[in-house]
Residue frames relative to the residue before (quaternion, step in Angstrom):
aa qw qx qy qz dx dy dz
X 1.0000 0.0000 0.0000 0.0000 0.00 0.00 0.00
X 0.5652 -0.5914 0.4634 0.3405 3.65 -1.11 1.15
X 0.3648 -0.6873 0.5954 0.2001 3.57 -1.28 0.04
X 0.6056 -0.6026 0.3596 0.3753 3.21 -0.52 1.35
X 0.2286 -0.6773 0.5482 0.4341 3.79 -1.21 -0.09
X 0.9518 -0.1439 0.1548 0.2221 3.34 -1.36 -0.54
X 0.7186 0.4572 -0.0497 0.5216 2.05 1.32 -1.99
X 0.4246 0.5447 -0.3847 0.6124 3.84 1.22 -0.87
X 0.6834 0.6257 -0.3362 0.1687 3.29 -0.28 -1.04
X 0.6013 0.6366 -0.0353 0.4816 2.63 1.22 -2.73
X 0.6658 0.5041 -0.2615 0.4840 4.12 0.86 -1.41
X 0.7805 0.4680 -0.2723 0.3125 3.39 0.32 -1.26
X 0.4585 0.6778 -0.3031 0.4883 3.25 1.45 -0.90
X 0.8786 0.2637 -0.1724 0.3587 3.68 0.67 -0.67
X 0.4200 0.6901 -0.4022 0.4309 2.93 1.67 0.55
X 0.3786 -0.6729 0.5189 0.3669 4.01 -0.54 0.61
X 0.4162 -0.5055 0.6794 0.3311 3.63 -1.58 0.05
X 0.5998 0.5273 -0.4095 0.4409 3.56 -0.27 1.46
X 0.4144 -0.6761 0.5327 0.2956 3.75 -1.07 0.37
X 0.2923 -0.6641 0.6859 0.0552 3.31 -0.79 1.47
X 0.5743 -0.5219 0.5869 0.2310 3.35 -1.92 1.12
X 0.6354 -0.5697 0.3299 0.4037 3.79 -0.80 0.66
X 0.7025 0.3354 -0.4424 0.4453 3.92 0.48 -0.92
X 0.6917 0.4453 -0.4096 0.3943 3.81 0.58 -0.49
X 0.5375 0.5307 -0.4750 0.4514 3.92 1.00 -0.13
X 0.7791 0.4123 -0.3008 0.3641 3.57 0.68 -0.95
X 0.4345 0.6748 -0.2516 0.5409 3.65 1.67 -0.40
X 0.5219 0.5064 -0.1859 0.6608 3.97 1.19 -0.92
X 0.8055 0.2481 -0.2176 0.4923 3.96 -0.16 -1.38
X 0.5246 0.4268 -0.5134 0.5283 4.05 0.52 -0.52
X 0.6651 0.5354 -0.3572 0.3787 3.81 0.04 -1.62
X 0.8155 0.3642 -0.1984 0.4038 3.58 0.17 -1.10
X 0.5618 0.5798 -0.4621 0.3670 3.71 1.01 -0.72
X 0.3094 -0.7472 0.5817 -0.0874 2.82 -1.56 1.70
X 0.6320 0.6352 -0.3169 0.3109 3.59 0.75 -0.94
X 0.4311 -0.6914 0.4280 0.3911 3.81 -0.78 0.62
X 0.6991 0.3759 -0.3544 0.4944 3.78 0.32 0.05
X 0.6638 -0.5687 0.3865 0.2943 3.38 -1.59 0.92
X 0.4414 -0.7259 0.4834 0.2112 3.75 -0.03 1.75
X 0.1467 0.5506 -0.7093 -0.4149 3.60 -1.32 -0.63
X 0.6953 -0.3629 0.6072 0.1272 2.84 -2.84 0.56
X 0.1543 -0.7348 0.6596 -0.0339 3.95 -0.01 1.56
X 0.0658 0.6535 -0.7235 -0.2125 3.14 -1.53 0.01
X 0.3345 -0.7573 0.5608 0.0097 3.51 -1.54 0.83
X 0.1019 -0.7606 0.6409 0.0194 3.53 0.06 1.63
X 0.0146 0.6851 -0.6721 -0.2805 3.22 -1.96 0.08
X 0.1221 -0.8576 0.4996 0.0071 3.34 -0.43 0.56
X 0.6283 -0.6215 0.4009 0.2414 2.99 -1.41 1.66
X 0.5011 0.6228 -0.5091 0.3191 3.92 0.23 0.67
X 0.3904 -0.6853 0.5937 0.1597 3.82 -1.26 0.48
X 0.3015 -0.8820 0.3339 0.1403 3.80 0.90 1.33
X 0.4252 0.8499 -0.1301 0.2829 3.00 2.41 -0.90
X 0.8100 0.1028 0.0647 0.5738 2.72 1.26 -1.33
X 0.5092 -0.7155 0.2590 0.4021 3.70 -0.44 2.20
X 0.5729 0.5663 -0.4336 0.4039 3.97 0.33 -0.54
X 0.7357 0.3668 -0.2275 0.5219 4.02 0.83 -0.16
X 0.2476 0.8219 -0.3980 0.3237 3.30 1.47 -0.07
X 0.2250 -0.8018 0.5500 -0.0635 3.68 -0.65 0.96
X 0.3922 0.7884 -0.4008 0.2528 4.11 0.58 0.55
X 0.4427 0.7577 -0.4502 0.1650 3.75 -0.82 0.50
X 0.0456 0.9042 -0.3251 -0.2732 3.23 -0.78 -0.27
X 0.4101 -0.7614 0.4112 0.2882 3.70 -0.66 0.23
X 0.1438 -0.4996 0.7950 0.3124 4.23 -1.34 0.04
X 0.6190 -0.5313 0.5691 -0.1035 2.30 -1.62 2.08
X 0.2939 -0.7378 0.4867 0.3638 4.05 -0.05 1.09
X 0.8642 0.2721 -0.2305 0.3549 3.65 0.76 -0.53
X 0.5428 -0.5779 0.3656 0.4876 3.19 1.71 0.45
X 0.4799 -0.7735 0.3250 0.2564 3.33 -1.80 0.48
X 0.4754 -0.7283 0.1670 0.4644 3.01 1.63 0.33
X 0.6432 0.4260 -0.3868 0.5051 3.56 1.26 0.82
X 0.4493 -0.7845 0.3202 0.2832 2.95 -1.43 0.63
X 0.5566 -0.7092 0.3215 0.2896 3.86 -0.26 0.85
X 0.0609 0.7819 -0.5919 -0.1859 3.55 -0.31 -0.24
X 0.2162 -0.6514 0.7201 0.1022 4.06 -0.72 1.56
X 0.1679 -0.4257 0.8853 0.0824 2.63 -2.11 0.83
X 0.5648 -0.6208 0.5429 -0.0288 3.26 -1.82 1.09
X 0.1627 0.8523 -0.4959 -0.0333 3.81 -0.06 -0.24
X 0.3484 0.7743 -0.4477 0.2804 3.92 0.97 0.79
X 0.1540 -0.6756 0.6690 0.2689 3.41 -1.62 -1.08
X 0.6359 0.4853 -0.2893 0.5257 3.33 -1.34 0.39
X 0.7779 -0.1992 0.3932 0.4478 2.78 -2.16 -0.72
X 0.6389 0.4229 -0.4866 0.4197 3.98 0.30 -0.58
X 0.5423 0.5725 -0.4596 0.4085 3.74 0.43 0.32
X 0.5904 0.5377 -0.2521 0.5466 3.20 0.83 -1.46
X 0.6030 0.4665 -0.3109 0.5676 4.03 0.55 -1.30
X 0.9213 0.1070 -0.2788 0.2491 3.56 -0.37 -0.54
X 0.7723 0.3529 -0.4139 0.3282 3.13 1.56 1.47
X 0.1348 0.6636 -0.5271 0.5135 2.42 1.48 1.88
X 0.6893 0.4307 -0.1739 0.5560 3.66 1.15 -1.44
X 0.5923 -0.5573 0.4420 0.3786 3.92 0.94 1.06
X 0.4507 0.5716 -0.6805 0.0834 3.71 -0.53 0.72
X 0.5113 -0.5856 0.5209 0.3525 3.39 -1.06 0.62
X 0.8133 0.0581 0.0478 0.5769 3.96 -0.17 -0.63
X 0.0206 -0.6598 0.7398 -0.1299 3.64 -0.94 1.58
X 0.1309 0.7203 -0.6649 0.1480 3.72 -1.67 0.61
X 0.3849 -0.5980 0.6486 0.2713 3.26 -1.45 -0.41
X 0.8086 -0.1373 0.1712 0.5459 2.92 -1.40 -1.28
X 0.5050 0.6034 -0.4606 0.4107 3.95 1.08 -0.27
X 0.7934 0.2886 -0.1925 0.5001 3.45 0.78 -0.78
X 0.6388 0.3450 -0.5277 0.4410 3.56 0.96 1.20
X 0.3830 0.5948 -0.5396 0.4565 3.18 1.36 0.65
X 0.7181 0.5403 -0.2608 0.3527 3.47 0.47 -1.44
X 0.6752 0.3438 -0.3221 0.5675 3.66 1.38 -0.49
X 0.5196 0.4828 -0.5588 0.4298 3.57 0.83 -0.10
X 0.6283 0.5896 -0.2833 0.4212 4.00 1.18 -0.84
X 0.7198 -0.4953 0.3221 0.3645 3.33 1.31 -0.13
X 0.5734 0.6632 -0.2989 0.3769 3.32 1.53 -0.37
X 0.3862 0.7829 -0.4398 0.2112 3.54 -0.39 1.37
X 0.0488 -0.7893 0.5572 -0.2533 2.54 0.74 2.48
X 0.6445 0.5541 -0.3461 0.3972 3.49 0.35 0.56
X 0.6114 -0.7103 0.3451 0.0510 3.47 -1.50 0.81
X 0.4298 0.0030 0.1132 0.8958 3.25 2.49 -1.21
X 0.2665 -0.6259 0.7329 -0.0070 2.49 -2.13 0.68
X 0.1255 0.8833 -0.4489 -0.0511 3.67 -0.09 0.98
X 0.2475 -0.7797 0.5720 0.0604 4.19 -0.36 0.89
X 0.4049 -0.6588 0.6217 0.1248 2.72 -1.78 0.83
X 0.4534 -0.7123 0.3283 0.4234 3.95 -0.19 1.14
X 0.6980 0.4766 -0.4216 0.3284 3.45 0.82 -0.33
X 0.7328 0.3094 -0.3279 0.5097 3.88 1.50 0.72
X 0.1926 0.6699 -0.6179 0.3638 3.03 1.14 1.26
X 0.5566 0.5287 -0.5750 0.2830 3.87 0.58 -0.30
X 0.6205 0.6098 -0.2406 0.4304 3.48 1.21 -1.24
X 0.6929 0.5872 -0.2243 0.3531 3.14 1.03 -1.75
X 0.6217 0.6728 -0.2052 0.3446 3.82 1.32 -1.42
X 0.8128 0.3469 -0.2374 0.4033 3.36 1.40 -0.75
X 0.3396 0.5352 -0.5195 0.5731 3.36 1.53 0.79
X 0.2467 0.7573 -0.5709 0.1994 3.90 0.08 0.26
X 0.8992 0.3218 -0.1021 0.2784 3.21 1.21 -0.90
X 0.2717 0.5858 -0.4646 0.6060 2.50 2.48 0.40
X 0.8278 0.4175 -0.3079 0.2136 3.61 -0.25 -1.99
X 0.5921 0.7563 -0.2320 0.1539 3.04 1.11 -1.66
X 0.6979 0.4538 -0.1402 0.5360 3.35 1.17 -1.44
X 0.7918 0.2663 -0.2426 0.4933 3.41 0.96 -0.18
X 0.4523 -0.7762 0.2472 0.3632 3.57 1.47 1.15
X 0.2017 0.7601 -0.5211 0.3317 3.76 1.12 0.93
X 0.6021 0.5556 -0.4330 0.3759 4.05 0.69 -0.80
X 0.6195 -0.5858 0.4526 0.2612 3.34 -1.56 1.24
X 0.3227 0.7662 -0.5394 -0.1338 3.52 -0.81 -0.09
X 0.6226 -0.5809 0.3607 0.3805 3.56 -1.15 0.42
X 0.7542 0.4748 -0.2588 0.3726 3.19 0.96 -0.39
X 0.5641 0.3840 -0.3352 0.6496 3.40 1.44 0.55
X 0.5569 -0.6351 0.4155 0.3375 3.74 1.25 0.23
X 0.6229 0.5075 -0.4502 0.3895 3.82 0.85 -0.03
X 0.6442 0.3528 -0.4964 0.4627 3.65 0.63 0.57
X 0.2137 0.8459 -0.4362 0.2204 3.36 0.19 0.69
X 0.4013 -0.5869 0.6534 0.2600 4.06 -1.27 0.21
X 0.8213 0.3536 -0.2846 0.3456 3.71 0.66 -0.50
X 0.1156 -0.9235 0.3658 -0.0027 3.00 1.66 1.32
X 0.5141 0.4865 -0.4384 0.5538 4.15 0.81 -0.30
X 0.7187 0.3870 -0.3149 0.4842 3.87 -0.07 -1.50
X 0.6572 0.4133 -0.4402 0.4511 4.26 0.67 -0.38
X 0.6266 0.5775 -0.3354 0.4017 3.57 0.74 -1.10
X 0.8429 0.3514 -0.2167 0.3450 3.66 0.64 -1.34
X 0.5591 0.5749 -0.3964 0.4469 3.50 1.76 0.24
X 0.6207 0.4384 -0.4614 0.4579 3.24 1.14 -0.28
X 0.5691 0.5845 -0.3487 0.4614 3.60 0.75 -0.51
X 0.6523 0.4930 -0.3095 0.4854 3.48 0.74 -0.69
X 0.6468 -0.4947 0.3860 0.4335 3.52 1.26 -0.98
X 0.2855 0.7980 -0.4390 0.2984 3.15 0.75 0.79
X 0.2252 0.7925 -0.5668 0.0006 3.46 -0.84 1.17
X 0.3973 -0.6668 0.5685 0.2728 3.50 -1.43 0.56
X 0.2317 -0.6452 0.7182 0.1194 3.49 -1.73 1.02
X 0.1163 0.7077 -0.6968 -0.0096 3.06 -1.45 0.33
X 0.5795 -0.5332 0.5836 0.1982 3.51 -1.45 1.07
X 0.0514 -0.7279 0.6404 0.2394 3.92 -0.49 1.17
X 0.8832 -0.1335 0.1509 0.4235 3.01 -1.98 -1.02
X 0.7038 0.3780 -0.2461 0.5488 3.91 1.02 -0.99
X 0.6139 -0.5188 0.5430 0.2430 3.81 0.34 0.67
X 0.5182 0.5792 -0.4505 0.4393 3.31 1.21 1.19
X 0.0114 0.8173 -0.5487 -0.1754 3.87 -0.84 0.43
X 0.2142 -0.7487 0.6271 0.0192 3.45 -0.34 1.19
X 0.4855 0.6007 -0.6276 0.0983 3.86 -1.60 0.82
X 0.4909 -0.6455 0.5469 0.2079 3.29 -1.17 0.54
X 0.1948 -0.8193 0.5392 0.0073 2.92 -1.81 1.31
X 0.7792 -0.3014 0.0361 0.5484 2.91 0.86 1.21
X 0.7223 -0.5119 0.3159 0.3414 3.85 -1.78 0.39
X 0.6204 -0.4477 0.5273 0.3697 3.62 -1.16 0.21
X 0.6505 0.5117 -0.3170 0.4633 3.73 0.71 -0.57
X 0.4879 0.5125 -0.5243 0.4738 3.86 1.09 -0.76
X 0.4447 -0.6219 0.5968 0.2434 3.88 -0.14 -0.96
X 0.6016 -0.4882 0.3637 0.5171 3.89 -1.26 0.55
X 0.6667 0.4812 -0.4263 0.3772 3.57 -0.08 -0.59
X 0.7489 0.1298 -0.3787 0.5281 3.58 0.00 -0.48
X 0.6545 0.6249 -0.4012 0.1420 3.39 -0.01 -0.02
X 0.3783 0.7105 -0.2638 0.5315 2.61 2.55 -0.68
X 0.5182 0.5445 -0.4378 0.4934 3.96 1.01 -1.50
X 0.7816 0.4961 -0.3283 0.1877 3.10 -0.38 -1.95
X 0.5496 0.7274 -0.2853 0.2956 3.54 1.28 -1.49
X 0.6914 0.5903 -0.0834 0.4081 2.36 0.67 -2.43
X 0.5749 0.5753 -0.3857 0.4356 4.11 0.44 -1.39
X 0.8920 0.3147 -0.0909 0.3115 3.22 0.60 -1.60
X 0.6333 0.4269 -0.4367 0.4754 3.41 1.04 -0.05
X 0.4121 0.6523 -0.4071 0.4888 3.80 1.46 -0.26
X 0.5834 0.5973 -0.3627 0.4138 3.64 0.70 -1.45
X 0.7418 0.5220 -0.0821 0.4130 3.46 0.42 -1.98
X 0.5380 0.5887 -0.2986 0.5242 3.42 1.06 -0.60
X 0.7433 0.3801 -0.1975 0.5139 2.97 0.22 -1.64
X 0.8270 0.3977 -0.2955 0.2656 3.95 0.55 -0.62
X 0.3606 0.7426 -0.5220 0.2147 3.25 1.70 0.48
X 0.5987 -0.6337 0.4475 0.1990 3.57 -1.82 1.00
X 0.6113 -0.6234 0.3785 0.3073 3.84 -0.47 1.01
X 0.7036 0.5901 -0.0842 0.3869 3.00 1.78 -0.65
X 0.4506 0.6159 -0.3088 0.5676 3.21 2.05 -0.38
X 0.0363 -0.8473 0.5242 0.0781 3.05 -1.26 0.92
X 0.6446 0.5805 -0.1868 0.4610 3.73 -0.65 0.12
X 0.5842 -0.3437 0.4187 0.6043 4.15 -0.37 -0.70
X 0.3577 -0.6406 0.6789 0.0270 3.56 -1.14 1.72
X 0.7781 0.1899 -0.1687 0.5744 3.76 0.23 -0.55
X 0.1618 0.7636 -0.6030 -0.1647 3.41 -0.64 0.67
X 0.8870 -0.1748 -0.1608 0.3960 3.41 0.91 0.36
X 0.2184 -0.8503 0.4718 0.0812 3.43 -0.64 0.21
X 0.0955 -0.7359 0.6699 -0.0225 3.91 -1.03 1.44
X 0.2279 -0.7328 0.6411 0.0119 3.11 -1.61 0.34
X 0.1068 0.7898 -0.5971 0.0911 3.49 -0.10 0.90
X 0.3719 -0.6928 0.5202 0.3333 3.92 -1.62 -0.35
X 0.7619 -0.1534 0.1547 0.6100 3.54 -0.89 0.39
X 0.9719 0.0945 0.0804 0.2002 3.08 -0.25 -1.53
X 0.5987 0.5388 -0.2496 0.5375 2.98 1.94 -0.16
X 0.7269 -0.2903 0.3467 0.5169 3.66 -2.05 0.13
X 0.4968 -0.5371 0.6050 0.3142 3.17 -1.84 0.46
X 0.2921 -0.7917 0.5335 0.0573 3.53 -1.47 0.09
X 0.1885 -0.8463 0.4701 0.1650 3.81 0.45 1.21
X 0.3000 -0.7690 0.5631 0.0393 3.60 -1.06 1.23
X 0.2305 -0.8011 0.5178 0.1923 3.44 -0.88 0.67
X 0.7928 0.3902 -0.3220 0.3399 3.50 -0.22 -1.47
X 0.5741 0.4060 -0.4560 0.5456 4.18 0.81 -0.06
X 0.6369 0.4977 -0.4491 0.3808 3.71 0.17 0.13
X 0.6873 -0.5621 0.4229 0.1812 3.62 -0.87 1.42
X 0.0498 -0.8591 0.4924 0.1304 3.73 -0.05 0.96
């Protein structure tokens, strides 16, 4: 394993051994960010669930109140008039079956990837391009959808999807070091509310057990008052 540098070093050093309340954790990670490009602000749940099994399953996603502070590029997958709709609604790259050839070809200039269900037949055998690189439509994050404009402009708006990996972690980012503690506080908040709200009937015991927050490049940071008492 690499050895922190200096600068990493220099940050962590000023971080207390203790769980900071959320506006003072983010107030610490702005303060301490070091890196020349505009960091984002992650946050890192772990959560008392067993992803193993589908009934503990952890998946959703929220539009960020202040957005994530990048810009998205959609790709489109329709026909018809839902094309036209989802470039009126700003997608960057619309098609059909031409444009699941072009990703079966390797094309995968894009950021989301949103389908109409009636070309998911096409859409299903790119699994092994998109899949591994979380690009694949699903209904349950709203990107397989008929209301292809209302999917296109939430990701644009700031839409992101959490999900709960193999270790009963959920890792996503809430936007740039440049937004500042206040909005980032929103953004947090949206998203650990989200998770709350998406624990399985099936989880038992403490659902949050704990929850850091760190920036691209800097020490992590252990929050308290959003953690389950």
């Amino acid at each position: 394993m690499a050895k922190p540098g200096k600068k990493y070093q220099a940050a962590a050093s000023k971080i207390e051994d203790r769980p900071y309340d959320l506006s003072e954790a983010l107030g610490v990670i702005t303060n301490l960010a070091f890196a020349k490009f505009d960091e984002t602000v992650e946050v890192h749940m772990r959560l008392g669930v067993d992803p193993r099994h589908a009934d503990q399953m952890v998946r959703g996603t929220i539009v960020l109140p202040h957005g994530t502070g990048k810009a998205m590029r959609v790709a489109v997958i329709a026909t018809g008039e839902k094309i036209k709709d989802a470039e009126a609604a700003g997608a960057d790259i619309v098609g059909g079956d031409d444009l699941v050839e072009r990703i079966a070809g390797g094309f995968l200039e894009f950021d989301a990837l949103v389908a109409t269900p009636d070309m998911m037949k096409g859409v299903g055998r790119l699994g092994k391009v998109l899949g591994p690189r979380g690009l694949m439509p699903n209904p349950k994050t709203g990107t397989v959808t008929f209301d292809v404009a209302k999917a296109v402009k939430e990701i644009k708006a700031g839409k992101v999807e959490y999900r709960v990996d193999k270790t009963g972690i959920i890792h996503a980012g809430v936007g740039k070091i440049s937004f500042g503690v206040e909005k980032l506080i929103e953004n947090a908040k949206a998203l650990i509310d989200a998770v709350h709200k998406a624990k399985p009937s099936a989880a038992k015991g403490k659902y949050v057990k704990a929850i850091h927050m760190a920036s691209t490049m800097g020490p992590s940071v252990s929050v308290s008052h959003v953690v389950e008492k």
